[in-house]
VOGU-3710 file (C-alpha; in Angstrom, 3 decimals, decimal comma):
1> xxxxxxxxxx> -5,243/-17,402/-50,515  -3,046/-16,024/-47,816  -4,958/-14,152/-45,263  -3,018/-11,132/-45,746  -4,137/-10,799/-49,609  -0,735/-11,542/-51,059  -0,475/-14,670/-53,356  -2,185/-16,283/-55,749  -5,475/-17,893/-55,221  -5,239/-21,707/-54,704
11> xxxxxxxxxx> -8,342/-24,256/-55,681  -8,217/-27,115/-53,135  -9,663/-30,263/-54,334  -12,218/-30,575/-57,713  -15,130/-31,623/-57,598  -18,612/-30,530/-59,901  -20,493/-29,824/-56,344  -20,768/-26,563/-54,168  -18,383/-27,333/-51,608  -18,777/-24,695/-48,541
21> xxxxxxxxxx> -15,222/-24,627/-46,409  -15,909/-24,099/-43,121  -13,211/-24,860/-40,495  -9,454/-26,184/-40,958  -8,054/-28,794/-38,939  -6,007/-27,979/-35,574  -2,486/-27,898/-37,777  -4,431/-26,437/-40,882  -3,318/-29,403/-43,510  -7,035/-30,071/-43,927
31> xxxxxxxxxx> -10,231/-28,220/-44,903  -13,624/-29,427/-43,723  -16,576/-28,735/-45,728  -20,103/-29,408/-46,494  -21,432/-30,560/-49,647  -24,601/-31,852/-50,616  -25,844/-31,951/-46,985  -22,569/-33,897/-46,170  -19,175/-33,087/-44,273  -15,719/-33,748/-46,059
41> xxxxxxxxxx> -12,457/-33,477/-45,054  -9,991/-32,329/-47,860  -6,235/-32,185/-48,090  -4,539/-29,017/-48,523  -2,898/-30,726/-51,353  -5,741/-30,891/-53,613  -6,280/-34,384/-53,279  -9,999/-35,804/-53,518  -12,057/-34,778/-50,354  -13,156/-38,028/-48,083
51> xxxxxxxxxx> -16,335/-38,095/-46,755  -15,891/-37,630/-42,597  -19,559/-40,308/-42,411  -22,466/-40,837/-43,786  -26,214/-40,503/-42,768  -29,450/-39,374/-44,356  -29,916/-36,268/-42,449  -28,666/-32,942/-43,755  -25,361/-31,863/-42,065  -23,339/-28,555/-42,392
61> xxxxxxxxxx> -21,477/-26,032/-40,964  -18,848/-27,975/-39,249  -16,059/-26,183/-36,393  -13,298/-27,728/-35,056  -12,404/-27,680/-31,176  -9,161/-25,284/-30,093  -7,812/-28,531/-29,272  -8,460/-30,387/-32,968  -10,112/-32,883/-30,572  -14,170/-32,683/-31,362
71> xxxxxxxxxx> -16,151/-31,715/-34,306  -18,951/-29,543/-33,347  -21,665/-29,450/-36,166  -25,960/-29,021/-37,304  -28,085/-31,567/-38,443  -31,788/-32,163/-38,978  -31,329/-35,332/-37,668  -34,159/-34,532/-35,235  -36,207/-32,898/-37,619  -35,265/-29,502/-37,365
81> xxxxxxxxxx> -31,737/-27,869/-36,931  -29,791/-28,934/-33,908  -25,832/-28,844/-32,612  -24,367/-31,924/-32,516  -20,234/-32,992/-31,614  -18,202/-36,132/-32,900  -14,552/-37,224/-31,704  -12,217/-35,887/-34,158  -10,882/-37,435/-36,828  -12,760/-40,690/-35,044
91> xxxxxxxxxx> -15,951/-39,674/-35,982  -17,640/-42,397/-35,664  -16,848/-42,857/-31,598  -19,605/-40,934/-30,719  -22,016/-38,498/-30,645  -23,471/-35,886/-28,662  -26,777/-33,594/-28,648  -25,485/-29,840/-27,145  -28,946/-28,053/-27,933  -31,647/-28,542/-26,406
101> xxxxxxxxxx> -34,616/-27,166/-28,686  -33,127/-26,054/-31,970  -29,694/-24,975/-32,469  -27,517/-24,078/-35,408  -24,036/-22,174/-36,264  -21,967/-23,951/-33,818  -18,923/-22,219/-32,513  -16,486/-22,480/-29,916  -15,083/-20,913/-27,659  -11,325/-20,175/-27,819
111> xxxxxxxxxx> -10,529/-22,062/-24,492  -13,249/-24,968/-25,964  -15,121/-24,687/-22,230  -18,596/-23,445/-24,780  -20,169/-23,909/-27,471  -21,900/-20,923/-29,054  -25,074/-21,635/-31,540  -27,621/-19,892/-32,638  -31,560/-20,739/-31,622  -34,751/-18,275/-33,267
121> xxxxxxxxxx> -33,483/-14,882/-32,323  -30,990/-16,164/-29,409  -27,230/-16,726/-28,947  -26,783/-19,395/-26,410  -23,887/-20,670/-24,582  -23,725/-24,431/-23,630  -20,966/-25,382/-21,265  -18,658/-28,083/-22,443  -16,140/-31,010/-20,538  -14,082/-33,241/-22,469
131> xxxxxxxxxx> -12,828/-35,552/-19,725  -13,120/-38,518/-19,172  -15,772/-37,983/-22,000  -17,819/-35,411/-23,545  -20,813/-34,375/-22,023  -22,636/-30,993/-22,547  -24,463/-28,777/-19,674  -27,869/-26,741/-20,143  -27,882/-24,220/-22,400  -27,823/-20,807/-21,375
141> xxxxxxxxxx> -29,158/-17,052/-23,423  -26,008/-14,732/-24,103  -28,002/-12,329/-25,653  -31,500/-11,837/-27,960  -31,643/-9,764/-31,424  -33,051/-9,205/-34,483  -30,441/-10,967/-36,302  -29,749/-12,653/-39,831  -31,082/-16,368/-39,421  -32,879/-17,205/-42,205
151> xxxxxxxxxx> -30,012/-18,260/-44,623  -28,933/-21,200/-46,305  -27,854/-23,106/-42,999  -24,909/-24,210/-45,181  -23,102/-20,474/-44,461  -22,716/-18,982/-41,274  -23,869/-15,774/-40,169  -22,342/-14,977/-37,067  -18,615/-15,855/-35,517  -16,687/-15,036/-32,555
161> xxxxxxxxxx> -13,516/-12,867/-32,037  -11,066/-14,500/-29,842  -9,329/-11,297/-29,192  -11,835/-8,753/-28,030  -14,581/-11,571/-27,386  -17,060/-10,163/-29,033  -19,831/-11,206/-31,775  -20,051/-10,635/-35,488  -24,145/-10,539/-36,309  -25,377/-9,942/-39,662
171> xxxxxxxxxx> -28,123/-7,614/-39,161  -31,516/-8,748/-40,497  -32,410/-6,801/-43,897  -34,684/-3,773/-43,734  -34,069/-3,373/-39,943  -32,996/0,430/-38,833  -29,519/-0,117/-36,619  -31,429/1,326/-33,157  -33,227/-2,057/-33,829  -31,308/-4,748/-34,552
181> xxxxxxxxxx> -30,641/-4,984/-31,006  -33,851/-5,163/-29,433  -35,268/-8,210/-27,693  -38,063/-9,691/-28,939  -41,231/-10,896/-26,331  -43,914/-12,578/-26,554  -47,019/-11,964/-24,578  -49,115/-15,116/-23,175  -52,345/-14,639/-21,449  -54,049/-17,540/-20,110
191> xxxxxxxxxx> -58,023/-17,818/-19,031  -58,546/-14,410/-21,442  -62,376/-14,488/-22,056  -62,781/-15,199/-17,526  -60,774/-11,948/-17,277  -62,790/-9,959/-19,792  -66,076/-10,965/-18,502  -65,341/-9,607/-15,049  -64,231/-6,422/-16,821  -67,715/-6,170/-19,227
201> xxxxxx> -71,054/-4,656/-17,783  -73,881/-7,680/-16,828  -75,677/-7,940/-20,004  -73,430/-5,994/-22,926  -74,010/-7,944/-26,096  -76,917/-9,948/-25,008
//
């Protein structure tokens, strides 16, 4: 359907599974989506979607480059959710690990130098060069929140505004809005029961 709400809603493609469409190619003739932990590419032209490769890990959420050049995307092909790229539409060129210890959501930035993606309660940014070959820099925290993470990882729930750069966050349910923004810590303390015996009297509890 056209963006602006005119027209008539258009199915693209058939097919008995839940499909989730998730990013359209660079000149927007194709549709990539997930289905049944697998990416597809489908033409606009309702033809049958083609499977963009196979594995036995659980992929989703593809995005596109700005350039139509790399296919950012999460698998569990590590175990748990992590942000991985392919060449695009030569997937099977290579591959690439951007996150580091859990990633998911991928999405670019609109000049393609980062890759945003989502990790526990963080939005990091990984620096990105494409030439002579990908490679991917150390993740780095944007910004911490109580956020919406805990959905299917087939849907996203955050994206990026090229325009006014700025985030989209679904806040998490049951959260008040003066605290969806707060950053969450976590409190080590090492060699505990040393410090509290200098701190008890000789003897207590003897």
């Amino acid at each position: 359907k056209n963006a602006d709400g005119t027209g008539d809603i258009e199915r693209i493609g058939e097919s008995s599974d839940i499909q989730i469409g998730s990013t359209w190619t660079e000149d927007t003739s194709q549709l990539i989506f997930s289905a049944n932990g697998d990416l597809y590419i489908d033409a606009a032209d309702g033809q049958e979607g083609q499977l963009l490769f196979e594995t036995p890990f659980f992929e989703s959420v593809p995005r596109i480059s700005p350039d139509g050049r790399w296919l950012a995307y999460q698998s569990d092909e590590d175990g748990d959710g992590d942000v991985y790229v392919r060449p695009f539409p030569d997937v099977d060129e290579g591959k690439w690990k951007v996150s580091a210890r859990g990633g998911t959501h991928p999405i670019w930035s609109p000049d393609g130098a980062e890759l945003y993606f989502l990790s526990n309660d963080s939005i990091l940014a990984a620096p990105v060069t494409t030439e002579p070959t990908f490679s991917s820099g150390n993740p780095r925290l944007l910004f911490q929140g109580r956020y919406e993470t805990v959905t299917a990882p087939v849907f996203n729930t955050f994206d990026f505004d090229p325009n006014s750069r700025r985030f989209l966050m679904r806040q998490r349910s049951g959260m008040q809005e003066e605290d969806s923004f707060a950053s969450l810590n976590l409190t080590v303390v090492f060699n505990w029961f040393e410090e509290l015996s200098g701190t008890v009297p000789s003897g207590l509890g003897e």
